[in-house]
N, C-alpha and C positions, 0 to 999 in steps of 0.2 A: 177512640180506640184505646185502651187498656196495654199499658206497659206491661211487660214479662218485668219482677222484681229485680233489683239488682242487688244481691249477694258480693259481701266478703271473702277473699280467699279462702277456705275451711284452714283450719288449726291444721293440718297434715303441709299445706303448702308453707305455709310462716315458720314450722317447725325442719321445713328441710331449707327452707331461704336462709334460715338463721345457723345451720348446720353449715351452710357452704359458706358463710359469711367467716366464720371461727376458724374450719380449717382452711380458710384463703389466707387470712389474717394468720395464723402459724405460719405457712408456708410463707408469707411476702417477711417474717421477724427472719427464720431461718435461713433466705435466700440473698438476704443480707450481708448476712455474715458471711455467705459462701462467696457473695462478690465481693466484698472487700477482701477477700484472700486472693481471690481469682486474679483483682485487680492489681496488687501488689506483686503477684509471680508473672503476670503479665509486664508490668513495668520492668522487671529482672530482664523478662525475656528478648524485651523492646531494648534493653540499654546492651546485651549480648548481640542481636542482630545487628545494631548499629554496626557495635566493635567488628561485627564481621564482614557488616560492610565498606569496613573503614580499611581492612586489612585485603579484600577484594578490589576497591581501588589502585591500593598501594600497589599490588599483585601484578595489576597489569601494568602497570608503568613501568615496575621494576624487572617486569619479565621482558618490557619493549628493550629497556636498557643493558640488558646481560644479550639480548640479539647483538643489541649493535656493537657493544664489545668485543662482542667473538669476530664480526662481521670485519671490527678493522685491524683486529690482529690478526686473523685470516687474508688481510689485503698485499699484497705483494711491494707495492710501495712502503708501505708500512713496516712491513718484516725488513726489508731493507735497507729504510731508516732504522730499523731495532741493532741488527749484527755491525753497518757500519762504523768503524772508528771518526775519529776526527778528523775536518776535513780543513786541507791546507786555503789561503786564502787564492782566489783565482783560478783553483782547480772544477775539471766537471764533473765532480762528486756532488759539488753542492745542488745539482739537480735535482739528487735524489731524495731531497730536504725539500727543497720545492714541492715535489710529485708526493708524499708524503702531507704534506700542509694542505695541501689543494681537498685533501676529505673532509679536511675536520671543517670546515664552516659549515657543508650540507650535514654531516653528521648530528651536528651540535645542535640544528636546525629544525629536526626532526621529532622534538620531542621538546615541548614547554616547560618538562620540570627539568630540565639541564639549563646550569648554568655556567658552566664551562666543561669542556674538555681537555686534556693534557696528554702527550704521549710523549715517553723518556726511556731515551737509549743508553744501557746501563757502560758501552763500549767506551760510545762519544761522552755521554756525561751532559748530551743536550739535552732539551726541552722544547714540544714544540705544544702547540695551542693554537686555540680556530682562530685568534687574530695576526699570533705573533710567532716566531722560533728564538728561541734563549739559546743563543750557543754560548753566552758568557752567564751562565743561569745564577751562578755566584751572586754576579754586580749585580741582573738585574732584578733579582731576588723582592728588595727591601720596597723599591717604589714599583710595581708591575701584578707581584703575584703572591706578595706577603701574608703566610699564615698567621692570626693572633696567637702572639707569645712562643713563637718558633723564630730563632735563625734561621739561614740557609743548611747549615750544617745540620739541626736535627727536625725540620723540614725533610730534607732528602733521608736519614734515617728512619725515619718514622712509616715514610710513606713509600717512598722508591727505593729503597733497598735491601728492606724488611725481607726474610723469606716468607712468605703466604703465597696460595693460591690465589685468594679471591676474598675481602674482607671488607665491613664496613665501618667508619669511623663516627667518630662521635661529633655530636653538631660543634660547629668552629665559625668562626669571621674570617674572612678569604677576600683579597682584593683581586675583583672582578671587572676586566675594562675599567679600571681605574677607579671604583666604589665599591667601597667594601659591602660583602654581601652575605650573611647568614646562610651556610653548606654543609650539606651531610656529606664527608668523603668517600666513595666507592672505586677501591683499587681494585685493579684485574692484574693478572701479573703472567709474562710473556717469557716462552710459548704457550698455547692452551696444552699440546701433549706432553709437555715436561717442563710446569711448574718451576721445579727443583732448579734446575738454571738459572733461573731469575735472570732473564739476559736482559729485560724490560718490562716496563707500568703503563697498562692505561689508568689515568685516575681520571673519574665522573665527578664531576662535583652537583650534586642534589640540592634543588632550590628550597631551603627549607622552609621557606613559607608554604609550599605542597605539602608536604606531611603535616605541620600544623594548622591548616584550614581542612583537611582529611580529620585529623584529630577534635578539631572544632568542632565539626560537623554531628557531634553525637549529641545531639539538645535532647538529655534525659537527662533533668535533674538540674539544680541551677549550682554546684560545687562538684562536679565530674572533674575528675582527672584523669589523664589518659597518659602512656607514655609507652616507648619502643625501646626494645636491648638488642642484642646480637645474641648469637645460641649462647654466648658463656655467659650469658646476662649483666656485660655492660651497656651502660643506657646512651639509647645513641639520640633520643629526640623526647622532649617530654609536652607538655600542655598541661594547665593548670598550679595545682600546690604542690611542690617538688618535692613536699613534705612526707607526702603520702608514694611515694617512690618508692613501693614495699611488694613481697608476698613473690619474689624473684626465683623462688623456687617450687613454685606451684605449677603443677601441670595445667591444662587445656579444661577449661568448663568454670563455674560459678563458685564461687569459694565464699564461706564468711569467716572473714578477719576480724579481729580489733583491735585497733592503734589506739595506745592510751585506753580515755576509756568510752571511745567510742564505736561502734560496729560500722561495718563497712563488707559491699559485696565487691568482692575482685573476680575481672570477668578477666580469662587467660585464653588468645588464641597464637599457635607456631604457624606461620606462612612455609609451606612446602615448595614453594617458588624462590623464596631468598634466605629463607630460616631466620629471618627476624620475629620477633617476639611480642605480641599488642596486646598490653594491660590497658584493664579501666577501673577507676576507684572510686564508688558509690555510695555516700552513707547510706542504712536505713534509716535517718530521718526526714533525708528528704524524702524517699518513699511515701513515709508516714506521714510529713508535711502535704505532698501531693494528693495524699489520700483523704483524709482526717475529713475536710472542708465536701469533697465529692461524698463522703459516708454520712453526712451528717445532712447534707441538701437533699440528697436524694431521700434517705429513711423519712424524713420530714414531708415531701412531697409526696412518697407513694402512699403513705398512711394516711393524707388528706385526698390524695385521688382515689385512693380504696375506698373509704367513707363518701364522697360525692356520689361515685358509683354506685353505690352500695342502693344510696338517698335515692339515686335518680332511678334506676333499677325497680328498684319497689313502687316509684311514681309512676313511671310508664306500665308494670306491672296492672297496679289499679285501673290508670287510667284506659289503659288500651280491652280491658276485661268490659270496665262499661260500656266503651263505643261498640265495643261485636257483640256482647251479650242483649244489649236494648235492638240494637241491628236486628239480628238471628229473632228477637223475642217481634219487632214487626213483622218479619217474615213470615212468621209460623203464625198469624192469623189470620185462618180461613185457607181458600186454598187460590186467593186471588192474588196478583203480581206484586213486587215488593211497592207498598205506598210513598213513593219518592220525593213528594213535598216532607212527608215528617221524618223520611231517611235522610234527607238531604245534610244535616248538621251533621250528623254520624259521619255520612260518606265524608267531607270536608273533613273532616279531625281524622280520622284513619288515614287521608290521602294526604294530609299535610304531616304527619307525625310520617309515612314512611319518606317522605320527599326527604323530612328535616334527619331521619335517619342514614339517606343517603349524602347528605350532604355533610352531617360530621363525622363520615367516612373516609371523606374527601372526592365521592362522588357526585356526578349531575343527575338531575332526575330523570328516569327513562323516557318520558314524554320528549324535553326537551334533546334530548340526542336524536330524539326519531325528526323533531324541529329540523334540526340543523342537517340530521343526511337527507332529507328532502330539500332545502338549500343550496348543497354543494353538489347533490345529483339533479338539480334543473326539474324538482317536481315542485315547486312550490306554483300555487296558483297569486297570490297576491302579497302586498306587501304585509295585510291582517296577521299573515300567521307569523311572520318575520317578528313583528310588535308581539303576538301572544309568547313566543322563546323568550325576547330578551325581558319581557316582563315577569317571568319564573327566575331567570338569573337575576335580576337589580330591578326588586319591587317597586321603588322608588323613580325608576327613569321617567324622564319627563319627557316625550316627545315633540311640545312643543319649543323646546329650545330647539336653537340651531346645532345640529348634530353632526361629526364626523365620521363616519365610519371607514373601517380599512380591513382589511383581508390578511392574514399572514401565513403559507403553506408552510411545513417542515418538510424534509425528506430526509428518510435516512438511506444513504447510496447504498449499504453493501449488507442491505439487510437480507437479500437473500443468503449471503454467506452465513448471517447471525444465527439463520434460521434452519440451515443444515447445520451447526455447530451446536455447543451447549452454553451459548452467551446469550439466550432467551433473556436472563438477566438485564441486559446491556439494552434491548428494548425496553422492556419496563422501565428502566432506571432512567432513559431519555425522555421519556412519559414523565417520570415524579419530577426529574429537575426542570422541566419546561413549563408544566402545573406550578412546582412552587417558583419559579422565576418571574411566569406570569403573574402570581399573586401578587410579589414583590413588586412590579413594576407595572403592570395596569390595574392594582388594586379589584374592584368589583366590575370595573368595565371592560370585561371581556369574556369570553365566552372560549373553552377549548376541547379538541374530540379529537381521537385517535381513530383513524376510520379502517375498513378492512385490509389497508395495505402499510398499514403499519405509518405512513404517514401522519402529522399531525397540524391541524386546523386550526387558527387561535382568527376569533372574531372582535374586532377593535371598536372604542366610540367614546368620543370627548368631543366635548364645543370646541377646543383648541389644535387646527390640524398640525401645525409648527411643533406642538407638544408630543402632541402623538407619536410626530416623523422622532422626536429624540428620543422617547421612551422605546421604540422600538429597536433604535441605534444602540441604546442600554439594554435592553431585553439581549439581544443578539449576544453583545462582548460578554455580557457573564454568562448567559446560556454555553455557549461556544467553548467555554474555560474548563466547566465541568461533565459535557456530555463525553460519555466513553465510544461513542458512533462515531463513523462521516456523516457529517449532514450540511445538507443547505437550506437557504430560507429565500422565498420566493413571495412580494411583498405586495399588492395590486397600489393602485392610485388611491387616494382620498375619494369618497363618495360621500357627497353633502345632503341625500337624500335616499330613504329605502328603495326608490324607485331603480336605484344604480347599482343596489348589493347585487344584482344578478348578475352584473357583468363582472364583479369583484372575481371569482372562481376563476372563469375563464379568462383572465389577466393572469393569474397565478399559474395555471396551468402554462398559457407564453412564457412568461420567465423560465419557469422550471424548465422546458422546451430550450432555449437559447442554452441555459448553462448547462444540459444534456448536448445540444449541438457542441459547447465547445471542450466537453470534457472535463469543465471544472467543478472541483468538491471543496466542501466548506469556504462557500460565499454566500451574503448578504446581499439579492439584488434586488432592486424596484424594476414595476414597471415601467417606469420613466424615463429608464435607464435603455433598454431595448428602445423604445420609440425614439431613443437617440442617435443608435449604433445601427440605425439605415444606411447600409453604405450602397456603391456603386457594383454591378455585378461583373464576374469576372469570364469571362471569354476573348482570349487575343488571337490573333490571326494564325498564330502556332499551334493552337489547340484546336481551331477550325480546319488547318492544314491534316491535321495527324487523324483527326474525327472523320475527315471526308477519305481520305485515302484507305482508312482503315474498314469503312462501307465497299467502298469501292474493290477491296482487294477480297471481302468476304471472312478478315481476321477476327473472329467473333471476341476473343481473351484479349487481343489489345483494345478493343472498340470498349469491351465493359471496364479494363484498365483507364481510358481516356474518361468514359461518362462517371468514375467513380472520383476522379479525381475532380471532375467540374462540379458533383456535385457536395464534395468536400470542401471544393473552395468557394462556393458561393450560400451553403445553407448550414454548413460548419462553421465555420471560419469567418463567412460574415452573417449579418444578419439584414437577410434583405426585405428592403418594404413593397406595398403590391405592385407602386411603379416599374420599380427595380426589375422585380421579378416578372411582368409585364416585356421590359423592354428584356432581358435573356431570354425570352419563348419567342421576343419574335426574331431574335436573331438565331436561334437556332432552328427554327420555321426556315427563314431563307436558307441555310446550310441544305434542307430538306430540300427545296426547290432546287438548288445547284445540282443534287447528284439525282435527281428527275429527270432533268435536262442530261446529265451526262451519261445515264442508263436509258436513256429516251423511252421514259417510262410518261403518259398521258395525262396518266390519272396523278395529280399534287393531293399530298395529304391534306387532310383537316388542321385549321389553326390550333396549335397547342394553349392548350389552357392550364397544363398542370409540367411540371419538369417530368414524371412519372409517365405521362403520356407520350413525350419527346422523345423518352429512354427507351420505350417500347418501342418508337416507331424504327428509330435507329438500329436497334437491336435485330427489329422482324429482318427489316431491307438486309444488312448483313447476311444473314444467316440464306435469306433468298439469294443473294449472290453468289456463297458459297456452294448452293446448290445447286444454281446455273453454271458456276465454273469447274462444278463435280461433273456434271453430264459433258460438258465440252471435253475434259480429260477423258473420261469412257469412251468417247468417239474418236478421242486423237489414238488411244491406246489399241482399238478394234482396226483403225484405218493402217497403223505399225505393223500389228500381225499381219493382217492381207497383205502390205505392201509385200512385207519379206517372204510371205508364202507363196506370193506370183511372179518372185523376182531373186529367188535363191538360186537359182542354176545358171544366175549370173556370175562370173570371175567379176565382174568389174564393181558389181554391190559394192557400195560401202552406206557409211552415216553422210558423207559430203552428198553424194547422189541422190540419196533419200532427202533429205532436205531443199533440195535443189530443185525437182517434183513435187513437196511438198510448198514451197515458196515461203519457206522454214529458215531461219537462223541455223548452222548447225549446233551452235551451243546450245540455244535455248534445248532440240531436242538431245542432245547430249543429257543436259540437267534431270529432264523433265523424264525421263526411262531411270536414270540413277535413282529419281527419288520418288518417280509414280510406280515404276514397272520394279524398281527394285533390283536392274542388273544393266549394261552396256550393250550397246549396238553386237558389239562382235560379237559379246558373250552369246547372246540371243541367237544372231544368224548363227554359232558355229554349233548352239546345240541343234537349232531347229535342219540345218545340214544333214549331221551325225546321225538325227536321228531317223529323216529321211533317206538316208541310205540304210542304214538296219532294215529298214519297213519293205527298200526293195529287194536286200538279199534273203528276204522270207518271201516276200510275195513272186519274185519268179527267179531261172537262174541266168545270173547276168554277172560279166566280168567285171575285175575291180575298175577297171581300164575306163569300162561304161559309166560305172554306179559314179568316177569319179567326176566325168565331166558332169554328168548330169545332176551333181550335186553343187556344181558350181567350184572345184577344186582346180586349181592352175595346174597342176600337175598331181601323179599317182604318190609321189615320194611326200608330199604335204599331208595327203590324205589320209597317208597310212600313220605318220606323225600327232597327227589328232585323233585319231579312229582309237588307237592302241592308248592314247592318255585320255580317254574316257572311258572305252568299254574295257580298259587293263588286259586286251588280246589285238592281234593284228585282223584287219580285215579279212584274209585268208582263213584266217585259222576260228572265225565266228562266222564265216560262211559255210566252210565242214563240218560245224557243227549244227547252225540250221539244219542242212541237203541230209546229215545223219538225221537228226530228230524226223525230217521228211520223209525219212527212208526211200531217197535217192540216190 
């Protein structure tokens, strides 16, 4: 048969391929330069975010420590070490020195970046602190709590008897518990409503290794300087070249400077929390150093991936023209079905050119995904197609080595959260990092699918099982590092032969089961692990007690309270094997039998085989109970009304009588009208009396004299006492008005 010719692209196609080729190449010169600028005001803006996050930390520290400030000059003890004078030796004044002292170690306690606390009474002229009290603060000045390069004398000027509000001091050496310690000083000054007094100091002393590992912390640049002032812009903490300690009068945002004769960006933010001041001091050369090397790698590389592309583009362009064009050209002779032997080479290089397409996508081929969800949905018929998958993934496997295989499920727990929210992202991205970790860490031996519930599949195989078990131990710890999900990973056993991958799945599926039973997220388990944690099942003679009594009495909400709890602690909380679970069915089977015998009921259930089955049977009998003790009620309730409708014109009626007749507890029926019928013995007979009499001074005319006996009333004066506190008239005076309406 006769080929259909194979043609060249015409000149119209080469002339617009080489069009897009020119303005791609403009656009990738000019988009160059846009990123190298991009990248630079990005650096700027990364070295500002730091500072602002360096001034956000500070923030809340410094705001925890202006709480506790106020917190213990607001303290009563406190205040009253502040106003009192000195105190004589042996007097009980000094208690209030005590009771004062006793804050400051939890105070001090509270917060990591304090390194000491101080509180000074401008009266007494003491000094107290979370270890010690200075009442001689003079002497013990020099060895205790010695400032560098201060006496006692302007020590206490400086700091405690200063007029200020609220002020911070500049970094100093301070002996602290007896080692001297690098401190930012923060005086408060006492009361908080009237300043002006100056009656007493809290001074904080700030650890200042916190502010400079805060100041550290901005790795932008390898010559950053950073430093902090107070509003008037003395410096109270620096890091770095002290040199560059400039630009103090620059408001808030990105400034360019130049010291000497180099440029530099000063980044200014004011803390509205303590009105401290955080400068940062940037050359652009390091910018330009950081940049230079990235501008020059990269332009280099995309003009050589431009042109590969470009090559490859136009190869696959050709090549893919003659495999459809010779294709379509045996097609179209005659009107007989495509001839499949001299198709067959075509088919092959179409079907292997879109595979290789998907694959340096970073995709699998569509065949073998359809492989593997027949696999893990239990449609595969034999081990063949198992070997036809993993022969599309790693051309090369050899099956007759001895081979390991293994299973590994992901789950991501709160993907349905993900999946009402707008973190779709956060899926895919657990996708790419488990794809590229997998890559890193089982190389070509492994196989991975994300199936429709977002879960992910990763198929394992190496001659060495020992190997495996630790690549997977690696797989996990950096997987684990960079996914933004909850997730778990659910591992099966080793399988030394295709014949065992089927049970690979359903091993997985157990795991994930166990660490759903016990609630826990982002764990590594094996199967091996479960088949371990076979424990003993949990049913004590307490829970058989409450279980059986709770049938028996017909409390449907404590029975399901009791079977929720049994089944929390036996298929939650442990993890039982079939004996296990075997030997709880039959113990709960006998519990059946007991309340059989105790309802003398004939018919005994069927052996339980499932706990499900156990729960229902418990639950039915309940509920029958309940209903057999509802009908018993309706009859005690019917037999109460008769009794008192055949026995009301009795004086001597009461609940004792009635009981008495009935062969009744009086409480029990005392209880059981309060809370079945909803009212009291008396209350009942006195309405059903009342109202008995009403009915007969309509139905004929009879004195009160009569109505009263026969209503069962000891006397007329009782009668008329209840008659008139229910009907709101005297029985006379509602009998004249019946005989009226009668017109009698």
């Amino acid at each position: 048969m006769m080929k259909k010719a194979f043609y060249l692209p015409n000149s119209k196609t080469f002339i617009i391929f080489l069009l897009v080729v020119i303005i791609s190449f403009v656009v990738l010169f000019f988009s160059q330069n846009w990123m190298l600028k991009t990248v630079r005001e990005d650096k700027m803006e990364q070295n500002y975010a730091m500072l602002r996050l360096a001034k956000t930390s500070a923030d809340l520290s410094l705001d925890q420590a202006f709480k506790l400030s106020q917190l213990l000059l607001l303290d009563n003890d406190i205040a009253k070490f502040i106003y009192q004078g000195e105190v004589d030796g042996g007097s009980i004044d000094i208690q209030t020195i005590i009771d004062a002292k006793i804050t400051l170690p939890v105070a001090r306690s509270i917060s990591s970046m304090l390194s000491e606390i101080y509180i000074f009474s401008k009266n007494s002229g003491y000094l107290l602190s979370a270890s010690n009290a200075y009442l001689e603060p003079e002497k013990m000045y020099p060895t205790l709590f010695a400032f560098e390069g201060l006496n006692y004398r302007q020590f206490r000027s400086k700091y405690l008897t200063a007029p200020f509000s609220r002020a911070f001091f500049a970094e100093t050496t301070a002996l602290v518990d007896g080692r001297a310690m690098r401190v930012i000083p923060l005086v408060q000054t006492f009361p908080l409503n009237s300043p002006s007094s100056n009656s007493g100091k809290i001074v904080m002393l700030l650890d200042s290794e916190f502010f400079s590992s805060i100041l550290a912390e901005q790795r932008v640049g390898e010559n950053l300087t950073s430093f902090i002032t107070d509003s008037s812009g003395k410096l109270i903490t620096s890091w770095g070249d002290t040199s560059l300690v400039v630009g103090l009068d620059y408001g808030d945002g990105q400034h360019r400077i130049q010291v000497g004769d180099e440029k530099y960006v000063l980044s200014v933010l004011t803390s509205e929390v303590s009105g401290l001041r955080f400068f940062s001091v940037l050359s652009l050369k390091d910018i330009s150093a950081m940049m230079s090397p990235l501008w020059t790698v990269l332009t280099v590389l995309s003009l050589v991936m431009f042109l590969v592309m470009a090559a490859l583009a136009l190869f696959i362009l050709l090549r893919n023209r003659k495999d459809w064009v010779e294709l379509f050209g045996l097609a179209s002779q005659g009107e007989s079905p495509l001839p499949y032997e001299q198709a067959l080479g075509h088919i092959k290089a179409i079907v292997a050119e879109d595979r290789n397409k998907v694959r340096m996508s970073g995709g699998t081929p569509f065949i073998t995904d359809t492989f593997f969800r027949r696999l893990i949905h239990g449609k595969m018929a034999d081990t063949s197609e198992i070997q036809a998958m993993l022969k599309l993934v790693q051309e090369d496997i050899d099956f007759s080595q001895n081979l390991v295989f293994q299973m590994v499920h992901l789950v991501i727990h709160d993907v349905n959260d993900i999946l009402t929210s707008d973190r779709l992202e956060d899926i895919d991205f657990t996708r790419i990092a488990a794809q590229k970790q997998a890559q890193q860490t089982f190389a070509r031996q492994h196989f991975l699918y994300m199936d429709f519930s977002f879960s992910i599949w990763i198929m394992l195989w190496h001659h060495d099982g020992s190997y495996l078990d630790k690549q997977i131990d690696l797989f996990w710890k950096e997987f684990s590092l960079v996914t933004p999900t909850s997730a778990s990973m659910a591992v099966s056993s080793s399988k030394e032969s295709l014949n065992e991958i089927f049970d690979a799945t359903n091993e997985c599926s157990d795991v994930l089961q166990s660490i759903s039973n016990e609630k826990q997220v982002e764990v590594l388990r094996r199967y091996s692990e479960i088949t371990l944690r076979r424990e003993r099942y949990h049913y004590t003679s307490d829970m058989e007690r409450k279980l059986y009594f709770a049938v028996l009495r017909g409390e449907e909400e404590a029975l399901e309270e009791i079977l929720r709890i049994l089944e929390q602690d036996n298929f939650a909380a442990r993890s039982l094997g079939g004996e296990e679970t075997s030997n709880l069915l039959r113990v709960l089977y006998a519990t059946a039998i007991k309340l059989c015998q105790a309802m003398h009921h004939e018919d005994p259930p069927k052996v339980f085989t499932t706990y499900p089955q156990a729960k229902q049977y418990f639950l039915a009998f309940a509920k029958n109970v309940r209903g057999e003790n509802q009908d018993k009620e309706d009859i005690l309730i019917q037999k109460i009304v008769s009794y008192i409708q055949d026995h009301y014109d009795q004086c001597s009626l009461n609940l004792s009588s009635m009981a008495k007749d009935f062969s009744m507890k009086e409480s029990f029926l005392y209880h059981f009208m309060q809370t079945r019928m909803e009212t009291s013995f008396a209350q009942y007979l006195e309405e059903y009396r009342l109202a008995r009499a009403a009915s007969m001074f309509s139905e004929r005319q009879m004195t009160i004299n009569e109505v009263t006996a026969l209503c069962g009333y000891a006397n007329s004066q009782t009668f008329r006492r209840a008659f008139r506190k229910h009907y709101g008239m005297l029985p006379s005076d509602y009998q004249k008005t019946v005989l009226f309406k009668q017109g009698v």
